[in-house]
Structures are given as structure tokens and as C-alpha cells.
N, C-alpha and C positions, 0 to 999 in steps of 0.2 A: 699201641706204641706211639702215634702219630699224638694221642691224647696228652701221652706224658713228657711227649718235646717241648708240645704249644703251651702244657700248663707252665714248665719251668720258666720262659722267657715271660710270663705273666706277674703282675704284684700279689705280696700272698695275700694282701683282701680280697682280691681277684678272685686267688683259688682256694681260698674259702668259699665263696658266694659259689660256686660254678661247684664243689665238688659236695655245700647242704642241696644243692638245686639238682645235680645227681644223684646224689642219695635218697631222697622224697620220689623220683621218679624212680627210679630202679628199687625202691624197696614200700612203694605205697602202700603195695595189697598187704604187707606185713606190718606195717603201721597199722591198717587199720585194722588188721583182725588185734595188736598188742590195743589198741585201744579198747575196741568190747569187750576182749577177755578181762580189763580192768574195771569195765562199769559190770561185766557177770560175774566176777570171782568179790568183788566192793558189795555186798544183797544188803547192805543196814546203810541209812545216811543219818545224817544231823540238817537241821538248816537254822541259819541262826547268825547270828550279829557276833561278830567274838574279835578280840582286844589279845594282840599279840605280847607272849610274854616274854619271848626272846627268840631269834631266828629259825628256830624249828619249831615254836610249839605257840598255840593259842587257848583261850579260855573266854569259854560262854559266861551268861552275868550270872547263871546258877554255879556258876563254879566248877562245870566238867572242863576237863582240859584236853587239847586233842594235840598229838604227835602228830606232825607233819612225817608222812612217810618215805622211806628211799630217799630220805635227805639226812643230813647232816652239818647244823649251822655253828659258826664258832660260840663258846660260852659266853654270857654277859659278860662276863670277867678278863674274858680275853684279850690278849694282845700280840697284835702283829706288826710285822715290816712293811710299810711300803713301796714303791718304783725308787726312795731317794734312799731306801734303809732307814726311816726314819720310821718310829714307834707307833703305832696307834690303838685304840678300843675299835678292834674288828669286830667285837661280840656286840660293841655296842648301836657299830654299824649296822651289824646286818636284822639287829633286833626293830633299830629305825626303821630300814626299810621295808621288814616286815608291815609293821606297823603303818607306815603310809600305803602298804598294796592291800591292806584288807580293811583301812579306818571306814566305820560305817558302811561297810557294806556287807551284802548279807550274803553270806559264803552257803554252796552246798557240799558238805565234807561227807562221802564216800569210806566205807570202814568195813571189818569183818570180825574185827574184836581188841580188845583192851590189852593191853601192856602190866606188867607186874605193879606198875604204882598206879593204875587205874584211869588211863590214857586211853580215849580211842587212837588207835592207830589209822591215818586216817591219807587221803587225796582230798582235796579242796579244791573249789573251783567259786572261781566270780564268774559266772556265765560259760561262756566257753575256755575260760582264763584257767589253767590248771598252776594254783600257786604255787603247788611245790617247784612244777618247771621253772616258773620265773624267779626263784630262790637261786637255782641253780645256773640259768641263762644269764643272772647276772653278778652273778660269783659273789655272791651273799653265803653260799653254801654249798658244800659240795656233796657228791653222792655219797652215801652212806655203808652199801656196800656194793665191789661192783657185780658182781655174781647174778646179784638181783635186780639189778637196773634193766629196765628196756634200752633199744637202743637208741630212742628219741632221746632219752637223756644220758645217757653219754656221747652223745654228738651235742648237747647241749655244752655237757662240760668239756667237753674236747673245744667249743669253739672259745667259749669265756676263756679258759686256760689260754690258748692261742691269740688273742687280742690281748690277753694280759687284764683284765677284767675284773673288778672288784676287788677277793683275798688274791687273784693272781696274778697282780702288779707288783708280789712282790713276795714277802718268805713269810710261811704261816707253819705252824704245828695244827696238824689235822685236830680237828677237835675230840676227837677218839685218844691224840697221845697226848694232848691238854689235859682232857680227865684224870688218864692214865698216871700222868705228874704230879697229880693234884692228892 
């Protein structure tokens, strides 16, 4: 009770910072086991230098392509609203960003099997860096379904959402009903 007086009279970056810094304490031990059930349930990797082909997916110089997994980035093609309602290439955004989180450097992508057009499905990581989080931490892309999400990343998207953060600074079509349109 005494918690939810002090948070209101606070700023909401405030109670952001204080309720991820709650959350990490109060739910660590379950963090960490969703973590090794991720590196136990992932038994096959790739490692490898790979060239981002648009916000969810990558491709090695042999030409296997790998699915960024539990994400969901807008299409090359796409286009969304702003913080002013003004127009822009989200797809082409969040493919940039891609693109500069993984240029040259050698990813270790984590998998369990291929996709119907021949995708590792996969978790990447730059060291300790898990790219697909930071797809999502910076609202490059949002979670794909949430059924399946951990809960590290839907507090990732719960905070981007809430800062207003990349695609949600402003009005997007999930890229699920862009396809759909398409």
C-alpha cells in the first residue's frame, strides 16, 4: 500500500526504473532458470558473420538465412506514423538498425530447427548481447506472439511501448496485419 502512494507522487521514468529494478529482484531465480531453459531447449547453433536482410531476419555469405525468433519486425516495405503523424519507412528503419547491431560482427545464433522456407529459427547473441532483445528494447520490433514470450521480453516491450520508443512513437500496423493486407 505504502508502495503505491510513493510510486504515484513520483515521475513515470521514476516508476519505470524502480518497478524493472523490482521486477529483476523479485523474479531473478525465474529469470534465470527462463534463461537456461533457452540455451537447453536451443541444442544446434550457427556462428558466423551475417548481413541483416531486414528487421527479423539475417543471412550468412553461404546463403542460409536465419529467423530471428519471438520477434516480429515491420516489412522492408513498410510504412508507419510517427510522434507528428507524419509518414515514414519503419521497415526500413528497423532493417538499418538491424544492420548496424550485427555489421561485422560474429553472432552466436542458437536454433532447434528450420522454418517451412528453410530458416533456422533462431536466438542470436553478440557476446552476452541477445539481438533479438535489443530488436525489441528498442522498438525496432515487437514480440511476435505473446503466448510465447518470456517475461524478460515483455517487460522489454512494455517499457519501449511506454517511453514511446521507436515504432511506438506513434501508429503502426503490426506487421502480422501489413502481411495480412498485402
Amino acid at each position: 500500500m505504502i508502495k503505491n502512494i510513493y510510486l504515484k507522487s513520483l515521475p513515470p521514468i521514476i516508476v519505470i526504473i524502480i518497478s524493472i529494478i523490482w521486477f529483476f529482484d523479485d523474479n531473478k531465480g525465474k529469470l534465470l532458470k527462463n534463461i537456461s531453459n533457452i540455451n537447453n531447449n536451443y541444442n544446434h547453433e550457427v556462428r558466423a558473420v551475417f548481413k541483416a536482410i531486414d528487421g527479423d531476419s539475417l543471412r550468412m555469405s553461404n546463403g542460409q538465412e536465419i529467423r530471428l525468433l519471438k520477434i516480429d519486425a515491420p516489412e522492408y516495405k513498410q510504412k508507419c506514423f510517427d510522434k507528428d503523424n507524419r509518414e515514414y519507412h519503419c521497415g526500413k528503419v528497423s532493417s538499418k538498425f538491424l544492420r548496424k547491431l550485427v555489421k561485422n560482427r560474429e553472432l552466436n545464433c542458437k536454433y532447434q530447427k528450420k522454418d517451412i522456407y528453410d530458416r533456422y529459427l533462431a536466438i542470436c547473441y553478440d557476446g552476452d548481447k541477445n539481438i533479438n532483445h535489443e530488436m525489441v528494447k528498442n522498438g525496432m520490433a515487437i514480440i511476435y506472439n505473446i503466448h510465447d514470450a518470456g517475461d524478460e521480453l515483455k517487460l522489454l516491450e512494455k517499457t519501449a511501448r511506454a517511453n514511446k520508443i521507436g515504432l511506438w512513437q506513434g501508429k503502426f500496423l503490426t506487421p502480422r496485419e501489413f502481411r495480412r493486407m498485402r
